[in-house]
C-alpha positions as CSV (number, residue, x, y, z in Angstrom):
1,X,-19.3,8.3,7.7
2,X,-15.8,8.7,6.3
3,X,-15.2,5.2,7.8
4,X,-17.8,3.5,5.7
5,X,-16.4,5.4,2.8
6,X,-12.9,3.8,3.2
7,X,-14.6,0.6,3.3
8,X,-16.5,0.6,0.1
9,X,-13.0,1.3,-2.0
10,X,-11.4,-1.2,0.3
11,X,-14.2,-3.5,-1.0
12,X,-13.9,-1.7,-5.0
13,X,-9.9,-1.8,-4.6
14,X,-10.6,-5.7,-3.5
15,X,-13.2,-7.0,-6.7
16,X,-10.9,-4.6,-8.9
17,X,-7.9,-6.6,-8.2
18,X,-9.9,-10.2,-8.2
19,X,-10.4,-8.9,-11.9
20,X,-6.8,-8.8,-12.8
21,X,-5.3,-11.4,-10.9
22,X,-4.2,-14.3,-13.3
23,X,-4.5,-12.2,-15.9
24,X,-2.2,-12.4,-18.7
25,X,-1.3,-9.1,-21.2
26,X,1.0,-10.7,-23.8
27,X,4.1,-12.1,-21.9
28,X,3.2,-10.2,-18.5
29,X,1.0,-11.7,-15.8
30,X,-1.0,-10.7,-12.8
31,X,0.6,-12.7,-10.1
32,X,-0.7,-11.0,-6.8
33,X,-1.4,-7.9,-5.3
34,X,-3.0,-5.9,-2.5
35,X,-4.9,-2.9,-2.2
36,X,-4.3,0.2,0.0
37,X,-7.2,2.6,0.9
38,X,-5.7,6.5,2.3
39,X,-4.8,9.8,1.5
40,X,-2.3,10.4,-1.1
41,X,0.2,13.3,-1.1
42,X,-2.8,15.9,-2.1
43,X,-4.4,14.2,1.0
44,X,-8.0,13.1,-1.4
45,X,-8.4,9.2,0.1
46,X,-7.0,6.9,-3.0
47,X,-6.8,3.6,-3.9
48,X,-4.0,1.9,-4.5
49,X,-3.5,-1.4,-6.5
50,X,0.1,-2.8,-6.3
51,X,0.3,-5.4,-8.3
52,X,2.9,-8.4,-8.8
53,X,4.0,-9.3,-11.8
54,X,5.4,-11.6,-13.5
55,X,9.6,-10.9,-14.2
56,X,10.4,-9.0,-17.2
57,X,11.9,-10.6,-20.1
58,X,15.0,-9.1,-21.2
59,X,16.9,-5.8,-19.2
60,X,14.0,-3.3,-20.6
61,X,11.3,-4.1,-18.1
62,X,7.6,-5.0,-19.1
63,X,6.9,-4.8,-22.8
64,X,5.1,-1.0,-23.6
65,X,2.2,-2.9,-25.1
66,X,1.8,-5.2,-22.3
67,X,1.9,-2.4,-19.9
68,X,-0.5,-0.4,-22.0
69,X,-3.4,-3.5,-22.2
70,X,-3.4,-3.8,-18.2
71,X,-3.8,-0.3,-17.9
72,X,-6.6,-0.8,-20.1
73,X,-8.4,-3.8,-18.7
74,X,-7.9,-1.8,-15.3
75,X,-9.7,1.4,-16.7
76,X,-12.7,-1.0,-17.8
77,X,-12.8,-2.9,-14.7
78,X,-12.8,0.4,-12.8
79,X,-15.7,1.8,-14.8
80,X,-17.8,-1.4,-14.7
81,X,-17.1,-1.4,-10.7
82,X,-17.9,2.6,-10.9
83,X,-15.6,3.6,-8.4
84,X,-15.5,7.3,-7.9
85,X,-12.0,7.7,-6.3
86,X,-8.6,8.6,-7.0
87,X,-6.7,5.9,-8.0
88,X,-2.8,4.4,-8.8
89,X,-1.6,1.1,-9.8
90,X,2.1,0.5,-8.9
91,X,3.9,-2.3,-10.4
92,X,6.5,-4.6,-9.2
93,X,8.4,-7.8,-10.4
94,X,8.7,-11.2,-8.4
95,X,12.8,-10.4,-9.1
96,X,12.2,-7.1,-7.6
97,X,10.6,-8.2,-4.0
98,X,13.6,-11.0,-4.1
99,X,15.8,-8.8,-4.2
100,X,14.0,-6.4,-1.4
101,X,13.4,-8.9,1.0
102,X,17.2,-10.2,0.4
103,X,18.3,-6.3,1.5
104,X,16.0,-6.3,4.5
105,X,17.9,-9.5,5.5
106,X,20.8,-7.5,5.7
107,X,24.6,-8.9,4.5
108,X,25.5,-12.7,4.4
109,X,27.1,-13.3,8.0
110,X,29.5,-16.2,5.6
111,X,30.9,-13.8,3.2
């Protein structure tokens, strides 16, 4: 039964994502994102949305207020989809995964 269980917040994780994806929150924008369905460090079976968003503007990271109306919009979607789950969003920049996927590719053999 567990099984089934991990399914349905696949399936919440998945419709609660479709929500945000495109979204725009002032100059920050949904770009992608995936959804992970397991147990957390407390080992309770969470949801976890990590989303890709658009580069920062500036040094700073994402504005506080942009950060702060996804959150929201994410609380409202989560309500209206009435998942009863632990949940986390996790947040990374385009820049960010660049600059990972550059590392996994280990040095430049021409420097």
């Amino acid at each position: 039964m567990a099984n089934a269980h991990v399914i349905d917040l696949e399936n919440a994780g998945r419709t609660i994502l479709a929500s945000l994806l495109g979204r725009q929150f002032g100059s920050t924008r949904v770009m992608d994102g995936e959804v992970e369905v397991g147990p957390d460090g407390d080992d309770q079976i969470a949801i976890v949305l990590r989303l890709l968003l658009s580069d920062p503007t500036g040094d700073g990271g994402w504005p506080n207020d942009d950060v702060r109306a996804l959150r929201d919009a994410y609380r409202r979607i989560r309500l209206e989809v009435d998942v009863d789950a632990i949940s986390y969003l996790a947040f990374e920049s385009q820049r960010d995964r660049d600059e990972a996927a550059g590392d996994l590719a280990g040095p430049d053999p021409a420097r």
